[in-house]
C-alpha positions as CSV (number, residue, x, y, z in Angstrom):
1,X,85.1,130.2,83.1
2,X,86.1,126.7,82.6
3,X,88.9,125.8,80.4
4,X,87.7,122.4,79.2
5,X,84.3,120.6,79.7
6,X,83.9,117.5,81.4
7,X,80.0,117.4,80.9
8,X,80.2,114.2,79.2
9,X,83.0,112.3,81.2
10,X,81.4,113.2,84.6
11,X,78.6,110.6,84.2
12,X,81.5,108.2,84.6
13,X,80.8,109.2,88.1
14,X,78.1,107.4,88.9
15,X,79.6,103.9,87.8
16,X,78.2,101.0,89.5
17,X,80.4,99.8,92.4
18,X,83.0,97.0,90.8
19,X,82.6,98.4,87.6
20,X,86.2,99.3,85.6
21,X,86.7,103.0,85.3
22,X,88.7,104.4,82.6
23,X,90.0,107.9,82.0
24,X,92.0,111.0,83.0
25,X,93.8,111.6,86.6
26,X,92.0,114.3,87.7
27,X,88.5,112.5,87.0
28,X,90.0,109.5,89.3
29,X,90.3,112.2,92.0
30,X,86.7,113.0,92.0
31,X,85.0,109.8,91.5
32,X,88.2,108.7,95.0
33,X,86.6,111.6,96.5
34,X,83.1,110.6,95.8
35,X,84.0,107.4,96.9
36,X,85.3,108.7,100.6
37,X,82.0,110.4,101.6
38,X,83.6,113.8,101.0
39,X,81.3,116.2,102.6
40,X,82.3,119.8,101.0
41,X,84.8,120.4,98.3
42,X,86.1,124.1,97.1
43,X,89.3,125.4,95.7
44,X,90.8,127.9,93.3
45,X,92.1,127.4,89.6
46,X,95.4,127.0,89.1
47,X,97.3,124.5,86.1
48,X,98.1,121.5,87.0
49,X,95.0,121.1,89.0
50,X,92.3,123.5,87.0
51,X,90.6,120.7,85.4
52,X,89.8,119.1,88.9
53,X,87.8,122.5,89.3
54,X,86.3,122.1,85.9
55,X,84.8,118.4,86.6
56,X,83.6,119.3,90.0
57,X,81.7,122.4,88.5
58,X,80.4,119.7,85.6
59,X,79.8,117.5,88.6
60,X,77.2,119.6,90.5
61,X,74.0,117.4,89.6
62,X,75.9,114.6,91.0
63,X,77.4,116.4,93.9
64,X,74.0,117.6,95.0
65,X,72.4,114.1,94.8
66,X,74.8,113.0,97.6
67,X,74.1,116.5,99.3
68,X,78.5,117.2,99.0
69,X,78.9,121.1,99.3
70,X,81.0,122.6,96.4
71,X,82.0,126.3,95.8
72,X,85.0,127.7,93.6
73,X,87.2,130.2,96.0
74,X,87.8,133.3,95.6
75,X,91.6,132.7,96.5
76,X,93.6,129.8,98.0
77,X,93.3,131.6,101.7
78,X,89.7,131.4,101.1
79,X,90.0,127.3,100.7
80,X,92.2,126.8,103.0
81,X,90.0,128.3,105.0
82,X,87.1,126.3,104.1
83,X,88.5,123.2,105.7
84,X,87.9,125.0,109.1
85,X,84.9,123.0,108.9
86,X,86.4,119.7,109.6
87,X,88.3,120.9,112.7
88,X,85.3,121.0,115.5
89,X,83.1,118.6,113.6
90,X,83.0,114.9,111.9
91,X,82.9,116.1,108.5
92,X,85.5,115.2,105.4
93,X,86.5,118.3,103.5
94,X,88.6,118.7,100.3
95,X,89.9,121.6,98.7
96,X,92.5,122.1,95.8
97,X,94.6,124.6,94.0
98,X,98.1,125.4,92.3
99,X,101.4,125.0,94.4
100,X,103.5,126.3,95.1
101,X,102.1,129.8,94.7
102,X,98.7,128.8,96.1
103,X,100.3,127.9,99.0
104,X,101.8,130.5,99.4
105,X,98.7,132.4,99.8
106,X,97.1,129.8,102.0
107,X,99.8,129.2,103.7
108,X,98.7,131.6,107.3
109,X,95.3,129.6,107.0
110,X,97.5,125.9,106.7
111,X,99.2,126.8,109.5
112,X,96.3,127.9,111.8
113,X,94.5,124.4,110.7
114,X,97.8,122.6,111.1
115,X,98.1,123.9,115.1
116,X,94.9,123.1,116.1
117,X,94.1,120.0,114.4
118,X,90.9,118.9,112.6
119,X,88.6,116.2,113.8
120,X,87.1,115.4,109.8
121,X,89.5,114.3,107.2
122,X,90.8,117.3,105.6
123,X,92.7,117.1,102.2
124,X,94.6,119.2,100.5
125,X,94.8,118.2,96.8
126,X,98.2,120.5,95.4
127,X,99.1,121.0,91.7
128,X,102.7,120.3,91.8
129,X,103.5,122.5,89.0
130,X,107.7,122.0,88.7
131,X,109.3,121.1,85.7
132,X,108.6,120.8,82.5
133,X,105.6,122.8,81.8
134,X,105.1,124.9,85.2
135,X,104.2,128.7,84.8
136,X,106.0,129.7,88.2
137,X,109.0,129.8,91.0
138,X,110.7,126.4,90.9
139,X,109.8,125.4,94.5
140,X,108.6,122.9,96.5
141,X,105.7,121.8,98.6
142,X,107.8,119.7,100.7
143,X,108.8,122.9,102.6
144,X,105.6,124.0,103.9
145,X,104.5,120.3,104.9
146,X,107.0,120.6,107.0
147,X,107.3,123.6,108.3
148,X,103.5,123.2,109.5
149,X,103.9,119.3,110.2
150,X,100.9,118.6,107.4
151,X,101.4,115.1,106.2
152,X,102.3,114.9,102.2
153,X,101.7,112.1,100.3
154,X,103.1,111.7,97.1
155,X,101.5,108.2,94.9
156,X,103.0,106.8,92.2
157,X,101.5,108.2,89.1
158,X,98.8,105.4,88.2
159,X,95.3,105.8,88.6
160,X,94.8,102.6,91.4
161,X,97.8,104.5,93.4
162,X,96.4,107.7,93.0
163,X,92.5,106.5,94.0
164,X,94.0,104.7,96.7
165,X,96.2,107.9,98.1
166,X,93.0,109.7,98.6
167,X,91.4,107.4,100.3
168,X,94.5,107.3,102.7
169,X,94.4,110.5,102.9
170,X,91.3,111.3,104.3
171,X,91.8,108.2,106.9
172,X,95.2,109.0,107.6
173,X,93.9,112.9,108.5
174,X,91.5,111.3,110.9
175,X,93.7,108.8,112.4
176,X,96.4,112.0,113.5
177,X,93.7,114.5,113.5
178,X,96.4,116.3,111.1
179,X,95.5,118.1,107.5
180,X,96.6,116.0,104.8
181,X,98.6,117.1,101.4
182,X,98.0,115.0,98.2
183,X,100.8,116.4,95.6
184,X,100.0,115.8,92.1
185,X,102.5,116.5,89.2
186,X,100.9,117.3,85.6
187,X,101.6,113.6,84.8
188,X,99.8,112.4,86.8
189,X,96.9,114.5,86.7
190,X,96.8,114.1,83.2
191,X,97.7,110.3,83.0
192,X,95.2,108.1,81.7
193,X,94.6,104.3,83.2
194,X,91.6,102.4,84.8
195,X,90.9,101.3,88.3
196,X,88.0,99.6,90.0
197,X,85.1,101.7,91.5
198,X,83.4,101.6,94.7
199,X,80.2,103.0,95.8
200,X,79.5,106.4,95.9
201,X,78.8,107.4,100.1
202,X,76.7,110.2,101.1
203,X,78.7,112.4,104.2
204,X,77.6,110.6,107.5
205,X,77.7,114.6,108.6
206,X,76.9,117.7,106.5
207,X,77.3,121.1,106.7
208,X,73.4,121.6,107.4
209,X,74.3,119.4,110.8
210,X,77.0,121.7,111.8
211,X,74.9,125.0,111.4
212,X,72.1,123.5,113.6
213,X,74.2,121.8,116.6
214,X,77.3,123.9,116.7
215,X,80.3,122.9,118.5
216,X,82.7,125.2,120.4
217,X,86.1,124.4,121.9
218,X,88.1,127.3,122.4
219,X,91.4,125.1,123.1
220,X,91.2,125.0,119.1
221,X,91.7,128.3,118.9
222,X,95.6,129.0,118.0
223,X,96.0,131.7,120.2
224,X,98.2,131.4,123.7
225,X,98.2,128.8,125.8
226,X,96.1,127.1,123.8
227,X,99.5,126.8,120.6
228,X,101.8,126.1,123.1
229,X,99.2,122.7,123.5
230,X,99.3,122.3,120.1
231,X,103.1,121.8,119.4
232,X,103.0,118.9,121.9
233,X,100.5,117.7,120.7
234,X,101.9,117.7,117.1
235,X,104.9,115.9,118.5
236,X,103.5,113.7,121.3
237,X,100.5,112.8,119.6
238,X,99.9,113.1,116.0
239,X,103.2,112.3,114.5
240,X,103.1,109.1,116.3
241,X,99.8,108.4,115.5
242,X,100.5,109.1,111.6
243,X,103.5,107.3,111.7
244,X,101.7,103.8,113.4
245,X,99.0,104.2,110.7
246,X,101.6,104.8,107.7
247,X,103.4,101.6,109.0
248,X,100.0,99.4,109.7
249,X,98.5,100.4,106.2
250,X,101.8,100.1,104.5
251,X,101.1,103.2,102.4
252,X,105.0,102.9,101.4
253,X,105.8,100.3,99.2
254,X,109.1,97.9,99.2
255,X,110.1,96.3,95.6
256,X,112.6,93.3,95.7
257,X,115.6,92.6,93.5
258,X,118.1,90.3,92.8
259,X,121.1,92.7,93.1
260,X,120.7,92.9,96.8
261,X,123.8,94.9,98.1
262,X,122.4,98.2,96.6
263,X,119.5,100.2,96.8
264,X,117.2,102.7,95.3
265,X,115.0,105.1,97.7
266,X,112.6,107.2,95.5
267,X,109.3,109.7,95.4
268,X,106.2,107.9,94.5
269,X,105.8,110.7,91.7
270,X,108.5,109.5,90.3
271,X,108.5,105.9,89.9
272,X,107.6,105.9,86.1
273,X,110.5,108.0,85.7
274,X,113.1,105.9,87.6
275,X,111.3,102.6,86.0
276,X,112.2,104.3,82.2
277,X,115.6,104.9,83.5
278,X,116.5,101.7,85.0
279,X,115.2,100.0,81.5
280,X,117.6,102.1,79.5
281,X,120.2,101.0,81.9
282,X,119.1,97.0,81.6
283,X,118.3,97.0,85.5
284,X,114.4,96.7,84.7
285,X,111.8,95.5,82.3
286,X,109.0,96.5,80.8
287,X,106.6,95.3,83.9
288,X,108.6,97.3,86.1
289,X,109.9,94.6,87.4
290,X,114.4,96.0,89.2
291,X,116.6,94.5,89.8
292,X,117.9,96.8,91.8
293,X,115.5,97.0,95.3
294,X,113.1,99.9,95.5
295,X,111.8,101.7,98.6
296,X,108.8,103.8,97.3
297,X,107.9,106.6,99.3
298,X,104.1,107.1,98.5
299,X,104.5,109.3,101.8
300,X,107.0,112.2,100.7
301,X,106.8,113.3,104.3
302,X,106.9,112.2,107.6
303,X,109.6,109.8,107.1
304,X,109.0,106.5,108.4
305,X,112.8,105.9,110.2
306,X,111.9,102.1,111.1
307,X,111.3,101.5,107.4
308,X,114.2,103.3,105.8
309,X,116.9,101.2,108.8
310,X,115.2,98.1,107.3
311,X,115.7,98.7,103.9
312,X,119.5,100.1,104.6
313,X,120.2,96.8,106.2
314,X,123.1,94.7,104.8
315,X,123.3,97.4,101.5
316,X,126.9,99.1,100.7
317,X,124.9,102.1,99.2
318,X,121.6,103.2,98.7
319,X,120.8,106.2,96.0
320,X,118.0,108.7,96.9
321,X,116.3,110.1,94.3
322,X,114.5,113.3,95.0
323,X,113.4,116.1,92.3
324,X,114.0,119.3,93.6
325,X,116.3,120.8,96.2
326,X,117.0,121.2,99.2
327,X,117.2,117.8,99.6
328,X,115.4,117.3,102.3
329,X,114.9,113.5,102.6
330,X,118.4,112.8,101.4
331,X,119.8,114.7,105.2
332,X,116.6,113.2,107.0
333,X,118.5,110.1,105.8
334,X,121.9,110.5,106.6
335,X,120.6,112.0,110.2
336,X,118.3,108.6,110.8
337,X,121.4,106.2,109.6
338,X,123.8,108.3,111.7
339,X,121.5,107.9,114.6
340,X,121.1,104.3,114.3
341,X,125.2,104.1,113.7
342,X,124.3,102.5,110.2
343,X,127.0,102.4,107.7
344,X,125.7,102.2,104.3
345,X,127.0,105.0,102.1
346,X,123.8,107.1,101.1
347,X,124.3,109.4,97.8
348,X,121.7,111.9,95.8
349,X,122.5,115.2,95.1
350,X,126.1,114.2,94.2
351,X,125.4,111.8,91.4
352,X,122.0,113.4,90.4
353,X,121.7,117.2,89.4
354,X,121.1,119.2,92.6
355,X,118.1,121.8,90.7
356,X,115.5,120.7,87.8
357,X,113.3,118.0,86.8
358,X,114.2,114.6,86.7
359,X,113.7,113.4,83.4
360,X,114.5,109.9,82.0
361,X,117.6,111.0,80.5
362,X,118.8,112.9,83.7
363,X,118.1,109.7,85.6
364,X,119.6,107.5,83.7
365,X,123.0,109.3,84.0
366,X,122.5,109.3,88.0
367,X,121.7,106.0,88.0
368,X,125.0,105.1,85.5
369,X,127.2,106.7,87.9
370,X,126.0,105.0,90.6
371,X,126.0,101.4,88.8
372,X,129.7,102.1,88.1
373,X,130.9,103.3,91.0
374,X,128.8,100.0,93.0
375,X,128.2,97.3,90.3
376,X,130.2,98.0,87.6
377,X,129.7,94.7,86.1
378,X,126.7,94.7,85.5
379,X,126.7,97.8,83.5
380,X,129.6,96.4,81.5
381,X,127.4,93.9,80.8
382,X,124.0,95.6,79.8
383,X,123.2,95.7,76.3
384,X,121.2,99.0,75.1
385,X,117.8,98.4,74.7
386,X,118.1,94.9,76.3
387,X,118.0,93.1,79.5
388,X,120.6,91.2,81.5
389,X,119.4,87.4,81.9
390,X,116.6,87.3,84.2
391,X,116.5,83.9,86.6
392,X,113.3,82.1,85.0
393,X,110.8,81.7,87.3
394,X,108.4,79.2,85.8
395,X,108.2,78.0,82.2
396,X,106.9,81.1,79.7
397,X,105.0,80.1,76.6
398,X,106.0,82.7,73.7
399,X,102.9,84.8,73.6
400,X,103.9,87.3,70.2
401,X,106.8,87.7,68.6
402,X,107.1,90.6,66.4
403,X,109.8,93.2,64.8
404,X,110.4,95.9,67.1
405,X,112.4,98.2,64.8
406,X,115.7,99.6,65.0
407,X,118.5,97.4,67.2
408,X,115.6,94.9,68.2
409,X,114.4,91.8,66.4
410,X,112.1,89.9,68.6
411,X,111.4,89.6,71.9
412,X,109.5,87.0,74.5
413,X,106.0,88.4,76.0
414,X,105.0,87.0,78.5
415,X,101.6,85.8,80.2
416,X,99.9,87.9,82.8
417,X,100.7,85.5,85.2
418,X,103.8,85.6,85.3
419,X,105.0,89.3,83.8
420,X,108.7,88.3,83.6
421,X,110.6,88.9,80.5
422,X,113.6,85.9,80.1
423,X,115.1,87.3,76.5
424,X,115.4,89.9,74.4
425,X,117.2,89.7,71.4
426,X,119.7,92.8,69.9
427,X,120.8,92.9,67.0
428,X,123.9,95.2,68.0
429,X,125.3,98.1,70.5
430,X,125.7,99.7,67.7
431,X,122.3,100.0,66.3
432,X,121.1,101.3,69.7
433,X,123.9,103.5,70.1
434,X,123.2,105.4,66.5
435,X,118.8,105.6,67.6
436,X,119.8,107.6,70.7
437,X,122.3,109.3,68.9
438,X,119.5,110.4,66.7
439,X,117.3,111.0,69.5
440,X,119.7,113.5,71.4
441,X,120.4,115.5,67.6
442,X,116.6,116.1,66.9
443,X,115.8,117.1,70.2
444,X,116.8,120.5,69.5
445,X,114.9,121.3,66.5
446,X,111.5,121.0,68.5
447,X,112.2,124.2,70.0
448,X,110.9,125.0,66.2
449,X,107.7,122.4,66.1
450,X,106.4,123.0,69.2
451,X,104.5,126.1,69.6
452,X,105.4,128.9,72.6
453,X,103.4,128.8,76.0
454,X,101.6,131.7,76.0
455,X,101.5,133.2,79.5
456,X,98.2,133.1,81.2
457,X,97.9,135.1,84.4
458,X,95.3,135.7,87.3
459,X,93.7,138.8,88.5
460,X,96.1,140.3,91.3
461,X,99.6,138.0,89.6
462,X,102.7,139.8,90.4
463,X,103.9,139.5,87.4
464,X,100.6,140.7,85.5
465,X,101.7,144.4,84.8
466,X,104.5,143.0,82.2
């Protein structure tokens, strides 16, 4: 049974190409994989990612008018093993559920796809459920893309980056022949924003195709000699391959700044985050706009070594933000700069907390302690709430000016053109000081407002007989 209806908010799907859509993350996904030609689509509910299921089953009018397969699974094995359709023939697949418990139980079916490859786009769209919110095991996804060399791409949590992810996804699973992994945390599946549409495609090759001119290779089969093939393949062939079409397509993303000596590697998931944070430590604006340079990994995994030795160049430190642990891309890291007998000091784990989400308070200590230890000037010099003097870049005409409450009394907006914020008045340290002050002492008494999770749990749960 569904949880919500999207009966209304599907018909968004059929927008006109260039037309601007607006709404929810998850209906961004379908309308991306409408978009992509997606030939079949199946998967199995699980919060974050239920509501995906909920708009495909809305969908199904649509879906059938561009002749895309869709069927809920009865388990995440069973999806995962739907996208053994894409590995003998041309045809884009997409299947989605929970993680890191639904990978778990798809995870022998990953790993047989993973060995011997697919020839369609195949993309696995994972509920990252960690942090606040998540019903299960704090782990992460990062483990089993690795373990099975499945590409994991992580986009920052907007809907253009998002739309665009899936569409890399797909291509970058063709280019590598390699399943692809699209992690979505509940922000992002549940952000709202607006991109621009493309038209709808029709599969170039359906499922009907595939039943009347079946294709058989048994060298696909992961079964000796045939997996033996496979792992050299994986190295000699497809990571390459993934890694020249990461680099081409620059699916990573490089931000500049004016404090050029240090820098910040992150998770595209959790650019919003680090933005928030660098704002309440006066090293951003409200665009987004650091001054501290950013590295974005929109591609959580393979590491790209060429671009992380070019943005290590000439920095004394570089902080790597990654929510979770191990911390996996924090020794991939150190190993690539040790390798290449780089010498800029790399931290993480020892200035952030090793376990837990990363929330805008958390990074905003992390990032303190870094500041202090590397430019402790220019945290001397922040004003809460404000922004250090930005170099002007053209001349700004005052847009609005307007009363923005306690410990701010006006403030330059800027035009579109030019989204670069030269002052912003505060009336006092003080003021700011006391709001967050106020902030941190009511915090607790929401654990009174807002109402308890009740637990929900599936047929065959571990944890169901309690």
């Amino acid at each position: 049974m569904a949880e919500r209806s999207f009966a209304t908010e599907v018909q968004q799907l059929r927008a006109e190409p260039g037309t601007v859509f607006r709404g929810e993350g998850i209906l961004a996904v379908t309308k991306a994989l409408l978009e992509c030609g997606v030939g079949y689509v199946a998967g199995y509910q699980g919060s974050p990612i239920s509501h995906l299921m909920d708009v495909l089953a809305d969908a199904q009018p649509i879906l059938e008018e561009l002749g895309v397969h869709f069927e809920p699974s009865a388990s995440e094995a069973t999806a995962a093993a739907t996208l053994s359709a894409s590995v003998m023939y041309p045809i884009r697949g997409a299947v989605t559920w929970k993680s890191t418990v639904g990978t778990n139980v798809a995870s022998d079916a990953l790993a047989n796809l993973a060995s011997g490859g697919v020839t369609g786009g195949a993309l696995i769209i994972i509920g990252e459920d960690y942090g606040e919110g998540s019903s299960i095991m704090q782990e992460r996804s990062h483990a089993f893309a690795m373990k099975s060399q499945i590409w994991l791409l992580d986009p920052r949590p907007n809907l253009p980056a998002i739309v665009k992810a899936v569409h890399d996804g797909f291509e970058l699973s063709e280019a590598s022949r390699t399943p692809v992994m699209l992690e979505l945390r509940v922000r992002s599946c549940h952000v709202h924003g607006s991109f621009v549409t493309q038209p709808n495609l029709r599969p170039p090759f359906t499922l009907r195709q595939a039943l009347e001119s079946p294709v058989r290779d048994t060298s696909r089969i992961v079964l000796p000699p045939a997996s033996y093939l496979h792992e050299q393949e994986k190295v000699l062939d497809r990571w390459p391959a993934a890694v020249r079409f990461i680099e081409e397509r620059g699916l990573n993303e490089f931000f500049d700044g004016d404090v050029e000596d240090i820098g910040i590697i992150m998770l595209g998931g959790l650019y919003n985050n680090v933005i928030r944070a660098l704002m309440a430590n006066d090293m951003a604006d409200l665009y987004g706009n650091s001054r501290i340079p950013l590295y974005v990994m929109n591609v959580a995994y393979p590491l790209i070594d060429s671009e992380v030795l070019r943005f290590c160049a000439g920095k004394k430190a570089v902080l790597v933000i990654e929510e979770g642990q191990p911390e996996y891309h924090e020794q991939s890291i150190h190993t690539i700069l040790g390798r290449a007998q780089v010498r800029t000091t790399i931290h993480g784990k020892d200035m952030l907390v090793m376990a837990g989400e990363y929330t805008v308070a958390e990074l905003k200590r992390g990032l303190a302690a870094f500041l202090e230890r590397y430019r402790p000037a220019a945290l001397a010099k922040a004003v809460p709430m404000g922004m250090p003097a930005m170099p002007v870049r053209r001349e700004l005409a005052v847009a609005m000016v307007q009363d923005f409450g306690d410990g701010v009394e006006a403030a330059v907006i800027t035009p579109a053109r030019s989204p670069m914020p030269t002052r912003l008045a505060v009336t006092s340290p003080a003021a700011a000081a006391a709001a967050g002050a106020a902030m941190r002492l009511a915090a607790p008494e929401l654990a009174t407002v807002v109402p308890a999770r009740p637990p929900g749990f599936c047929i065959g749960c571990p944890e169901r007989p309690i």
